[in-house]
PALORO-334065 format. One record per residue: residue in one letter; z, y, x of N, C-alpha, C in turn. Coordinates in steps of 0.2 Angstrom, whole numbers, plus 5000, padded with zeros to 4 digits. Example, Ala and Ser with C-alpha at 12.3 -4.5 7.8 and 13.67 -1.06 7.14 Angstrom:
<sites>
A503949725066503949785062503949845066;S503549895064503649955068503950005064;
</sites>
This chain:
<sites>
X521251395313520651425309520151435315;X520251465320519851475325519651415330;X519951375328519651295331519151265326;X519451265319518951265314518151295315;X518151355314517851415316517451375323;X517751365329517151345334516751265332;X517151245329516951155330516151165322;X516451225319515951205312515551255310;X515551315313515151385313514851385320;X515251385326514751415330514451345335;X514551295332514351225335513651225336;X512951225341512451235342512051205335;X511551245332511351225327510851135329;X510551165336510151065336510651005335;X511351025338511850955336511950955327;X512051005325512150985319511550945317;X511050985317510450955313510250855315;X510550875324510550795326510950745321;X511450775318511850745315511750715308;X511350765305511150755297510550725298;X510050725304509550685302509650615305;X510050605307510350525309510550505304;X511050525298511350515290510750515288;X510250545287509650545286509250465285;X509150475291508750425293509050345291;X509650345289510250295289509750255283;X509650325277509650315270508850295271;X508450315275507550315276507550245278;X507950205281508050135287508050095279;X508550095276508850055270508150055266;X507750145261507450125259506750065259;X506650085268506050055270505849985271;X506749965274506849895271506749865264;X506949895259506949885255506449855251;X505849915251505249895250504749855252;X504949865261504449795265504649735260;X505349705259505549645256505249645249;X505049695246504649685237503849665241;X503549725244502949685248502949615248;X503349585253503249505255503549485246;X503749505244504249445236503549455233;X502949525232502249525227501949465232;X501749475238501349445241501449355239;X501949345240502349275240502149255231;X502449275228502449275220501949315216;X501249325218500849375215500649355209;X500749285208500349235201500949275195;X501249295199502049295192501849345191;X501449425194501249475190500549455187;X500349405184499449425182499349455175;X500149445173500049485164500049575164;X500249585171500449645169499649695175;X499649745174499349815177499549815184;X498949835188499149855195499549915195;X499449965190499950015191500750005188;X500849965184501349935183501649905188;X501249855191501749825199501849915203;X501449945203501649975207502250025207;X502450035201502850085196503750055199;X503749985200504249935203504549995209;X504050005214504250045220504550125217;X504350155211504550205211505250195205;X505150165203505850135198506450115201;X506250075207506950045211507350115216;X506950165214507250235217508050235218;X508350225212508950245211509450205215;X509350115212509750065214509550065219;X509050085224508950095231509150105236;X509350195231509950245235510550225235;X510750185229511450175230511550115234;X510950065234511450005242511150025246;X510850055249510750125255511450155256;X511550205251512250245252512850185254;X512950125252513350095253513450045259;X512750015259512649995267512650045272;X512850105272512650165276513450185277;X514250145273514550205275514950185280;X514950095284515350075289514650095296;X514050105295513850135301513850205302;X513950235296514050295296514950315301;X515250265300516050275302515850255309;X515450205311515250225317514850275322;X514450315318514050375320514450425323;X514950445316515450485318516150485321;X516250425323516450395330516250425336;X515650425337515050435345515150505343;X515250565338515250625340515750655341;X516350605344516950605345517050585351;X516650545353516550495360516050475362;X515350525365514850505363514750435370;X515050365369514850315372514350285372;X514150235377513450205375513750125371;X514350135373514750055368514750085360;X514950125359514850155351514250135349;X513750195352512950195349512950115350;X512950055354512749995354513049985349;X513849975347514249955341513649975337;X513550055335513350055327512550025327;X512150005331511549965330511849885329;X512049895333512349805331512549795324;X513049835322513349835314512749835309;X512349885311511749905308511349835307;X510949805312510749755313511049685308;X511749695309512049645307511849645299;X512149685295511949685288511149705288;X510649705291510049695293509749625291;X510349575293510149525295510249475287;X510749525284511149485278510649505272;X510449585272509949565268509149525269;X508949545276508349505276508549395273;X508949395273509249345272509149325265;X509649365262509549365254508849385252;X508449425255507849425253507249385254;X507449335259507149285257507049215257;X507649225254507949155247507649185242;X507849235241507449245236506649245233;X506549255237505449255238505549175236;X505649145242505649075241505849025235;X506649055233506749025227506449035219;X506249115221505649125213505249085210;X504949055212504349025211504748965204;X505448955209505548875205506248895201;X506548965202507248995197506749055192;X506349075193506149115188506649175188;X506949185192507549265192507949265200;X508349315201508449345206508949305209;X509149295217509449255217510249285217;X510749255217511349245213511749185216;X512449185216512949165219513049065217;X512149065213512148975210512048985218;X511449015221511448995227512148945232;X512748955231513248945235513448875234;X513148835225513248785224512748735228;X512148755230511748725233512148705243;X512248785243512348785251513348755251;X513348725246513948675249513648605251;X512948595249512648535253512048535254;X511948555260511048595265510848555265;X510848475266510348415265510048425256;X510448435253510048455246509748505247;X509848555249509548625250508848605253;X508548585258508148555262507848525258;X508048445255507548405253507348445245;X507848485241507248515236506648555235;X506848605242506148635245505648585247;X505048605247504648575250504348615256;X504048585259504148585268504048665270;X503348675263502948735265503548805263;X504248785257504748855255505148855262;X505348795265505648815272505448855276;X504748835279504148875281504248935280;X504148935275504149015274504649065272;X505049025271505749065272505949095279;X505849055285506049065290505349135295;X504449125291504249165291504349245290;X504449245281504649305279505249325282;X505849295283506349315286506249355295;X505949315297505449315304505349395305;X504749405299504449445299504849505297;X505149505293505649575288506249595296;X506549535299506849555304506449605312;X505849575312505449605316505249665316;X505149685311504849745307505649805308;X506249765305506849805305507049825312;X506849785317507149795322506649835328;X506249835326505549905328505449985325;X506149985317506050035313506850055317;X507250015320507750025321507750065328;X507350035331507150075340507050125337;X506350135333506050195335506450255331;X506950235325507350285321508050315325;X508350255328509050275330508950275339;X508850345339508850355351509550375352;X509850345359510550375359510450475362;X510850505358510750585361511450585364;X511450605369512050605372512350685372;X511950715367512050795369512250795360;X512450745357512850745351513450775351;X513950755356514650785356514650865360;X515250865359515550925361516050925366;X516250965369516450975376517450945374;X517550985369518150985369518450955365;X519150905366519350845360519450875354;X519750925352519850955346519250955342;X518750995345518251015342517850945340;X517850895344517350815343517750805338;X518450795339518750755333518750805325;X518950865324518750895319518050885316;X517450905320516850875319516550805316;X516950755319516950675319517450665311;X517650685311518150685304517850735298;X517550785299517150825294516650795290;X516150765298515750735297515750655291;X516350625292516450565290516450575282;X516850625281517350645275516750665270;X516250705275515950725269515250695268;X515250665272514650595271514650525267;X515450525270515650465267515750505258;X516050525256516250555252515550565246;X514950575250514350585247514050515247;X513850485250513750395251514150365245;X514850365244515250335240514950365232;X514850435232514650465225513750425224;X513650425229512850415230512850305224;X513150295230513250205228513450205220;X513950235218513950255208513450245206;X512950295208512250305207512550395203;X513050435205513150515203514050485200;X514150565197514650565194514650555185;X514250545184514350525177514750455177;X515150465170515850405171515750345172;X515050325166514950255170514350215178;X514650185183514050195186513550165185;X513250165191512450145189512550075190;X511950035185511949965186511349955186;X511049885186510449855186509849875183;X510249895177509749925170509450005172;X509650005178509250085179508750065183;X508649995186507649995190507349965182;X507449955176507149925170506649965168;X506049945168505549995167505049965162;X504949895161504349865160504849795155;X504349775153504649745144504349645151;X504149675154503849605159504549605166;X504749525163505549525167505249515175;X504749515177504549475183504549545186;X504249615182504149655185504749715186;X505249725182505849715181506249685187;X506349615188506749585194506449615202;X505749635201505449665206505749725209;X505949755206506349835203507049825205;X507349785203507949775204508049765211;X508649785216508749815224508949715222;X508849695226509149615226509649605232;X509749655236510549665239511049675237;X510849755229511349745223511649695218;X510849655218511049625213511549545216;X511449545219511749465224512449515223;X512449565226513149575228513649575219;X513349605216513349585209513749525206;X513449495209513449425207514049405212;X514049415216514549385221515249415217;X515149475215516049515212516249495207;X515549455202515949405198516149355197;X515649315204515849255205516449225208;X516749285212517549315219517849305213;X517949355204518449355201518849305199;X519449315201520049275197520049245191;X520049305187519949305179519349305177;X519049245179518349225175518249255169;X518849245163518649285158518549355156;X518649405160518649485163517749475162;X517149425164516549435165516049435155;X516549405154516149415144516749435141;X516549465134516849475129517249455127;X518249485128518649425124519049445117;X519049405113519449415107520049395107;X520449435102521149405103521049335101;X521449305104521649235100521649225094;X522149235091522149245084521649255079;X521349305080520749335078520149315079;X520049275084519649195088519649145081;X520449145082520349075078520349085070;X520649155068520149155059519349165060;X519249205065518349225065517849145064;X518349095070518149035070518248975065;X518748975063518848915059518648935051;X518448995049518149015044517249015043;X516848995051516349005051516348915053;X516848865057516848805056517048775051;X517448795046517548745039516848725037;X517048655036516548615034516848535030;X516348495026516648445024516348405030;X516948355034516748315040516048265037;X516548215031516048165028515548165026;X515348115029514348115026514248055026;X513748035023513447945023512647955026;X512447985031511947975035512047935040;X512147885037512147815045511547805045;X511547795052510547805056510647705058;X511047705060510947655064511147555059;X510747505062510847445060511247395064;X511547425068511747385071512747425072;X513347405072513947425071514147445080;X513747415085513947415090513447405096;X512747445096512347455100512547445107;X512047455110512047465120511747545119;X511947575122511547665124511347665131;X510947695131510447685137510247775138;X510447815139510347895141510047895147;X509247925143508747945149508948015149;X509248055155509348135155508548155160;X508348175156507548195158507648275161;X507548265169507548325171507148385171;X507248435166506948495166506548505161;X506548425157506048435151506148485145;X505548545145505848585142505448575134;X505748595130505248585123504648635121;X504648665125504048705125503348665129;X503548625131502748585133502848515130;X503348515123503248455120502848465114;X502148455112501848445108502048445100;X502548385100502648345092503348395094;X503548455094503948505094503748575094;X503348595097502948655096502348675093;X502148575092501448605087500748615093;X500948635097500348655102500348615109;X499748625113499448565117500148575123;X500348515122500748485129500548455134;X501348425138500948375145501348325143;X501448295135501948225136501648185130;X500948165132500748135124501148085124;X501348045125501847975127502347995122;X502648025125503148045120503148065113;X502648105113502448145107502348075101;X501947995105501747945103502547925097;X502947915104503647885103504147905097;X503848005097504248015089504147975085;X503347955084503247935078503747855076;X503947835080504547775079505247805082;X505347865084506147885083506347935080;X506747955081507047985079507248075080;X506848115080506748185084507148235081;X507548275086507948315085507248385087;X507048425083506648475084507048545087;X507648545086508048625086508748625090;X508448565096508948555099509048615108;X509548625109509748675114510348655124;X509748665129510348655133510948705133;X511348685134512148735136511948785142;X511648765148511448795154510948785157;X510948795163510148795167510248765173;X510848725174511048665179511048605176;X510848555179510948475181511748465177;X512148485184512848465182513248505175;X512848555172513248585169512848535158;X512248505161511848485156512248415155;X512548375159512848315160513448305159;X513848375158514548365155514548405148;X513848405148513948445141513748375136;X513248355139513148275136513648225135;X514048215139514548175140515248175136;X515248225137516148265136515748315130;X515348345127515148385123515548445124;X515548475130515948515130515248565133;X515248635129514748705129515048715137;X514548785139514548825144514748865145;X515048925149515348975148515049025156;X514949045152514649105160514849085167;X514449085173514749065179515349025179;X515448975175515748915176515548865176;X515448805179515248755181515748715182;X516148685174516648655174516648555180;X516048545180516048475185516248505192;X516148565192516548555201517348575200;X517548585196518548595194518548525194;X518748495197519148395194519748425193;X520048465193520848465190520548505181;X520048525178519948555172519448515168;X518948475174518548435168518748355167;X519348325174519548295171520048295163;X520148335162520448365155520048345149;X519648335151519148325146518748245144;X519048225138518648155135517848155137;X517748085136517048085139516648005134;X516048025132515947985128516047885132;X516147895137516247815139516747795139;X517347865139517947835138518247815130;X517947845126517947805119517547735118;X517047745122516947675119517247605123;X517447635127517947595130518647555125;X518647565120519247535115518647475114;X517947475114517547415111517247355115;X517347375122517547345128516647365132;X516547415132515847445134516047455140;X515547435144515347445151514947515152;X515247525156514847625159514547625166;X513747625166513347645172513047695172;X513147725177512547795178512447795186;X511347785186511047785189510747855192;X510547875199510047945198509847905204;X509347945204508747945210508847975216;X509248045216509248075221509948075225;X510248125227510848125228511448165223;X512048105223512548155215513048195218;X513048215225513348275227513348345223;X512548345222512548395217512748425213;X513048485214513648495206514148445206;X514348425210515048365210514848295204;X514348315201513948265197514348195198;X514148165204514348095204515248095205;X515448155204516148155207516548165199;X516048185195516248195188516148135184;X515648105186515748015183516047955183;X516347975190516747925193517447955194;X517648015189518348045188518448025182;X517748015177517947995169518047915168;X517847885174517847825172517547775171;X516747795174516247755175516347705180;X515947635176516147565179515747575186;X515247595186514747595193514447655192;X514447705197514047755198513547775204;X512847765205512347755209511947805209;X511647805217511447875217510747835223;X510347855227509947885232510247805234;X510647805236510947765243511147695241;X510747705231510947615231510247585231;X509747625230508947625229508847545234;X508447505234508047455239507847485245;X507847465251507547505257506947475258;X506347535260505747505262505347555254;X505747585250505247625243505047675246;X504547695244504347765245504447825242;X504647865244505047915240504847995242;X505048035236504848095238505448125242;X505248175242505648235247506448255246;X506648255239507148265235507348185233;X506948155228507548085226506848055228;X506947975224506447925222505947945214;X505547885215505247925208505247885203;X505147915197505447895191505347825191;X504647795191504447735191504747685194;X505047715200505547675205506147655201;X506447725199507147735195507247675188;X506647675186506647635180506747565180;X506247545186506247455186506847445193;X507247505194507747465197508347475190;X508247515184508547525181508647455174;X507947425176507647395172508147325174;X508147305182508547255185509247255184;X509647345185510247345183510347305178;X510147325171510347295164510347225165;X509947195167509747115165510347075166;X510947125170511447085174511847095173;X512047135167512447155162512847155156;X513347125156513747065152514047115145;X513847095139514147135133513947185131;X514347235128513947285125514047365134;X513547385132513347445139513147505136;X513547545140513147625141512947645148;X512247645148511947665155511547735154;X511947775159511547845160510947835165;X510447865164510047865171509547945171;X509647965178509448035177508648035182;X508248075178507648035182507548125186;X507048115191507048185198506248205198;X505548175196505148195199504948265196;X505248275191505148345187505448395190;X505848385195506248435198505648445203;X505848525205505548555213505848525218;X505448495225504848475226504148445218;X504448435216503948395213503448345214;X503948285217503848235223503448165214;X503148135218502448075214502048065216;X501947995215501247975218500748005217;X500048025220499348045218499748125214;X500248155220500248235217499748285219;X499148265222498648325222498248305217;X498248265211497948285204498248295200;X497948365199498348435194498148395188;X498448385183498148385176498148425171;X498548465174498648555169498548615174;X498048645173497748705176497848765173;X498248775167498848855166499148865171;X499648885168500448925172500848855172;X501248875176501548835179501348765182;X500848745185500348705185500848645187;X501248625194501548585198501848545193;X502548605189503048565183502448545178;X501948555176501848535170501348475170;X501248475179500848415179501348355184;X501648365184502548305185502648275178;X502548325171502848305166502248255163;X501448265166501148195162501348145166;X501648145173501748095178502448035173;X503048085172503848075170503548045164;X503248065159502948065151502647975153;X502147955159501847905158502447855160;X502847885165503447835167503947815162;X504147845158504447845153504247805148;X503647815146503247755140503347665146;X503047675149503147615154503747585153;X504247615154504847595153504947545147;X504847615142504947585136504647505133;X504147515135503647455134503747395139;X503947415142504347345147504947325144;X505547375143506047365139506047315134;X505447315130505447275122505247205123;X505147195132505047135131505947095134;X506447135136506947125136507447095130;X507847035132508347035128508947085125;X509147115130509647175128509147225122;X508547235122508247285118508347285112;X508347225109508347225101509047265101;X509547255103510347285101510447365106;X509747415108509847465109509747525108;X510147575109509947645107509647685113;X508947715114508947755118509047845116;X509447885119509647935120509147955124;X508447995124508148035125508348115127;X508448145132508748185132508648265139;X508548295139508348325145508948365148;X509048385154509848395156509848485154;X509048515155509248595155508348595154;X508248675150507548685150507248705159;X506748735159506348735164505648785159;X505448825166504748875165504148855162;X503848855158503348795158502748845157;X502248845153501548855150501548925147;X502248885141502148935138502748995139;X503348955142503549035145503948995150;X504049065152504449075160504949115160;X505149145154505749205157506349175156;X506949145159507349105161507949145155;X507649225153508149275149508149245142;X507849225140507649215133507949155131;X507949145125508349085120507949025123;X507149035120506848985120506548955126;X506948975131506948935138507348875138;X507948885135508448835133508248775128;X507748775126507348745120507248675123;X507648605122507548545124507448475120;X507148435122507048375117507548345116;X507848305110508048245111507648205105;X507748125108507448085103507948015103;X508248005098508447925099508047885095;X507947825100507547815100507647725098;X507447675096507647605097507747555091;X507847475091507747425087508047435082;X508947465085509447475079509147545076;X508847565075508647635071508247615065;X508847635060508447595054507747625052;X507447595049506747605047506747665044;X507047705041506747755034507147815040;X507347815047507447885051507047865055;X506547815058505947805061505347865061;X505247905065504747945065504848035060;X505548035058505748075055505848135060;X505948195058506248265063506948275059;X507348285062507848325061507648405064;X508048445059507848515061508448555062;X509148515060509748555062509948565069;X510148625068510248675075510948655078;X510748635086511148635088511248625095;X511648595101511648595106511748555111;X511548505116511848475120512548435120;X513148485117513948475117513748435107;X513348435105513448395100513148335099;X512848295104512748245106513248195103;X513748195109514148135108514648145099;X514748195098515248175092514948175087;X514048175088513548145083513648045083;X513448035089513547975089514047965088;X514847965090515447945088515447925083;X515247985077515247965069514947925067;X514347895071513947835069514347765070;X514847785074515147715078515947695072;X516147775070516747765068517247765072;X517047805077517547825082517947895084;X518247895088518847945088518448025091;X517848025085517548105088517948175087;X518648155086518948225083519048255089;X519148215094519248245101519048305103;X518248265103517748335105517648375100;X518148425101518348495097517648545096;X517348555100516948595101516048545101;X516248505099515548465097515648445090;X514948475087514748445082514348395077;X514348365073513848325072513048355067;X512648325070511948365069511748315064;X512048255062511648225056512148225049;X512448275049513248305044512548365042;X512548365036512048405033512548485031;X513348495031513748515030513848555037;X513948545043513848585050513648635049;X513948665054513748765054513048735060;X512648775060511948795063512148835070;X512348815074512248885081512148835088;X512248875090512248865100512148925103;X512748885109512748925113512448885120;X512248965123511948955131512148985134;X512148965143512149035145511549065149;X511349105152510949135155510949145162;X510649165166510749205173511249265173;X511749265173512349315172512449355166;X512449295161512549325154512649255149;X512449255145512549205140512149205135;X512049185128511549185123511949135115;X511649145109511849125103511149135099;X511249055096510749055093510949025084;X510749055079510849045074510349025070;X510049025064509749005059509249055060;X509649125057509349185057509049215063;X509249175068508949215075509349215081;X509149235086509749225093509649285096;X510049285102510049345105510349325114;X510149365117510449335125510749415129;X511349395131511449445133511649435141;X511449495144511649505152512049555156;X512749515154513149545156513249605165;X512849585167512649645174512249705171;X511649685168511649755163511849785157;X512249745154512649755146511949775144;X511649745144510949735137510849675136;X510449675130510049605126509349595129;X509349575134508749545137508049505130;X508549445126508049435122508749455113;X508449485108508749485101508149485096;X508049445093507849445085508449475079;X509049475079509349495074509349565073;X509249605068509449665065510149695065;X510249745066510849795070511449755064;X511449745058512049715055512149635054;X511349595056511649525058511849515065;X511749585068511749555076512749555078;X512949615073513549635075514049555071;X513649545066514049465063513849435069;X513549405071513249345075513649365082;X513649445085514149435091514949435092;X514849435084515849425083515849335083;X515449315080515649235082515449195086;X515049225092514849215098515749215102;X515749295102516349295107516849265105;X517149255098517649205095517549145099;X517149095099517049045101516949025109;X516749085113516949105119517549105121;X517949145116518749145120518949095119;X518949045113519349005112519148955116;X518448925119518348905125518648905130;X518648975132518948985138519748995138;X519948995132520749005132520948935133;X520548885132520648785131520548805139;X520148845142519848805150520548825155;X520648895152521248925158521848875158;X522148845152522548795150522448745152;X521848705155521848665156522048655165;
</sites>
């Protein structure tokens, strides 16, 4: 007791106070970073707030209060254990240790904060553990930036570390007059000290003692997701994303239903009569030709939404094809839009079934059914098919030739990222010519992608929101009609179908919030000779998604679409109406009556139209089909 008694009663009052205001200062160091990095992410991204109030941006800084303190408390408790080390031993290798350690996670946020800065402009949301999919191949990370996002990542970064390590001198001075004279007394002190700081750090990172902790949805201030993302601590939230992307049990991250109960929920809401006699097509054994149009979103398509877009060309071509108006991507990736197209297989929250080769080969793929009619399978891209295991997914199913970046002519001019579309086409155009029987040729075009790489790209032709993408899209729109019209003077033309199709939505004009349904919102058109006359120019309006693609066509072929279990057909007037998507760490369902998107880091609805008793129908058979999905993926 009387040891007690000296080390925590009669210990000089300036050591103690030296002590709380270094814990102090631990949580001021955290804040201050925190803020500089929203400063550089407004400055950088200022155009994203023009809809809202300067006092609204400003309101960001005092909303982020809470989630602030808690990655503060929790960045604070391993230099904390160093702090209270040195009042045990006041060396000058500790004090260096705990600046070092300090500095280090110094370094890991300035880092996440600006990927972040850097990648908003072209993710429209926080960064997140997709980043990992990228940095499994930096020559893609590189060529999709453009010169000036490198730039400036290494700037902001630059600068955030410059500033932290000036805040860092002038907060942390070594006191050598912190210890005490005698081991007992340090180590009792050193231990107190830990216990009960640590102890408070740990309550602080909850965000308190109330049972559930704090999540995301406590910086939510503002109905404007841009000024929202601002709000949210983006050390938290990456870490966030990191705990569920580490998880084992992928399915622990959404909603599961029993099995059972899955499959009455499901197979009550899929009863349907298969047969139907809407054969679109004139010919028994077409060629298909799938243009997967990168990032075209249907929100900047005209002859879809009614209002002024950037694809007249297109909008031309409905009038002779075939347009699906209420069509939906599964996801907001390349690789996850391309096995949903092929294999008709939906998405499931942070899973990217093309990078599993031991799960997605599991899965039929529209080339390998037509392969009983002796079809040839090509798929061409422009850029590189590392991406998303993309070319490692094509050439697991069974594609005759798979070509990428590295089969292009040498001596083209290209952009930063791939080749450009026009290039893509007339070598596409040479492909076929040399091509014996009946064919299916994928081709994925790139100039719509960030960089936003085309000839003659300092003429803007859209001067709204989103300016760059939506003047790529009259670029891709003019490439695309070219094609076609070179096509028809080909012999293979008459005998083919083209699959007009885009891999995933994109930000455009009219919206930009990556949370909502109708970012998901995508074209398809088939398009071609064998289309009989009387579906020429017609809209289809049944709802549906990506994964019902191929066991739409199957039906028309008279083939083995039973496979694709989870694809349905959209010209069966008889089919249930839905889709699924997913979101930025959540998911989405969209039905007749309305959709909803949910974000599983903050267990709220980011976007809902349904009413509190169609919402609880619609998310019983959202999660039924969820689990059954994912109960098919763990199995696999």
């Amino acid at each position: 007791m009387n040891i007690l008694m000296e080390a925590c009663i009669f210990a000089p009052m300036n050591r103690i106070r030296t002590v709380v205001f270094q814990v102090g200062k631990l949580l001021l160091f955290w804040l201050a970073i925190f803020h500089i990095g929203r400063c550089f992410f407004s400055i950088h991204n200022w155009g994203k707030f023009s809809t809202i109030s300067f006092s609204e941006w400003f309101m960001a800084f005092i909303y982020s209060f809470r989630l602030d303190l808690a990655t503060a408390a929790l960045l604070s408790i391993l230099p904390l254990f160093l702090l209270a080390s040195y009042l045990y031993n006041s060396s000058n290798i500790l004090w260096k240790t705990f600046k070092i350690v300090l500095f280090l996670e110094v370094i890991m946020v300035v880092l996440i904060n600006a990927g972040e800065i850097n990648a908003y402009p072209e993710w429209n949301h926080k960064l997140t553990t997709r980043v990992f999919t990228h940095l499994m191949h930096p020559d893609e990370v590189v060529r999709t930036a453009d010169y000036s996002m490198t730039i400036w990542f290494f700037i902001y970064a630059l600068l955030e570390l410059v500033v932290a390590f000036f805040l860092l001198k002038k907060l942390f001075v070594n006191n050598k007059e912190v210890g005490f004279e005698k081991w007992y007394v340090n180590g009792i002190s050193s231990l107190s000290t830990f216990a009960v700081f640590g102890f408070t750090f740990l309550i602080l990172g909850r965000g308190g003692v109330q049972p559930i902790p704090i999540n995301i949805d406590a910086a939510y201030y503002s109905k404007n997701y841009v000024a929202n993302d601002l709000s949210v601590n983006s050390t938290y939230f990456f870490a966030k994303s990191l705990m569920l992307y580490s998880k084992s049990e992928l399915g622990g991250q959404f909603p599961r239903v029993n099995e059972k109960e899955a499959k009455i929920t499901f197979d009550d809401f899929y009863h349907y009569e298969i047969k139907h006699s809407n054969y679109i097509f004139t010919e028994q054994r077409p060629n298909f030709v799938f243009l997967i149009m990168e990032s075209w979103t249907a929100n900047a398509i005209s002859s879809i939404t009614g209002e002024p877009g950037a694809t007249p060309y297109f909008d031309a071509l409905t009038k002779e094809g075939l347009l699906f108006t209420q069509l939906y991507s599964t996801g907001g990736t390349s690789e996850i839009g391309n096995s949903s197209i092929f294999s008709g297989y939906p998405a499931l929250p942070e899973i990217s079934i093309s990078m599993q080769p031991d799960k997605h080969r599991k899965l039929p793929s529209f080339n390998q059914s037509l392969k009983q009619w002796n079809y040839s399978s090509h798929y061409l891209f422009s850029g590189d098919l590392k991406y998303g295991n993309i070319g490692g997914y094509f050439v697991d199913h069974g594609f005759d030739v798979v070509e990428d970046e590295n089969d292009f002519p040498a001596g083209l001019q290209r952009g930063k990222l791939n080749y450009y579309d026009e290039d893509l086409y007339e070598l596409l155009l040479k492909k076929i010519r040399k091509i014996k029987g009946p064919f299916l040729y994928g081709a994925f075009t790139g100039s719509t992608h960030s960089p936003y790489d085309y000839p003659d790209r300092q003429t803007k032709k859209w001067q709204g929101a989103e300016p760059e993408f939506m003047s790529s899209l009259f670029y891709a729109d003019k490439c695309l009609f070219d094609f076609l019209k070179k096509s028809k003077k080909e012999k293979w033309y008459k005998n083919t179908i083209f699959i007009i199709v885009a891999d995933h939505g994109h930000a455009s004009a009219k919206l930009q919030d990556p949370n909502l349904t109708g970012y998901f919102h995508v074209p398809l058109l088939i398009f071609g000779e064998p289309l009989k006359a009387q579906y020429r120019g017609k809209k289809i309006n049944h709802l549906g998604s990506q994964a019902d693609i191929v066991r739409t066509l199957l039906y028309q072929l008279g083939g083995d679409y039973e496979k694709y279990h989870w694809s349905k057909d959209l010209l069966n007037p008889n089919s249930p109406q839905f889709a699924l998507h997913t979101i930025n760490r959540g998911f989405g369902w969209i039905s007749p009556k309305g959709n909803f998107s949910f974000n599983m880091d903050a267990n709220s609805f980011p976007d809902n139209t349904f009413d509190a008793t169609q919402l609880k129908k619609e998310r019983k058979r959202c999660h039924a089909y969820m689990s059954l999905i994912y109960n098919e993926y763990t199995k696999f």
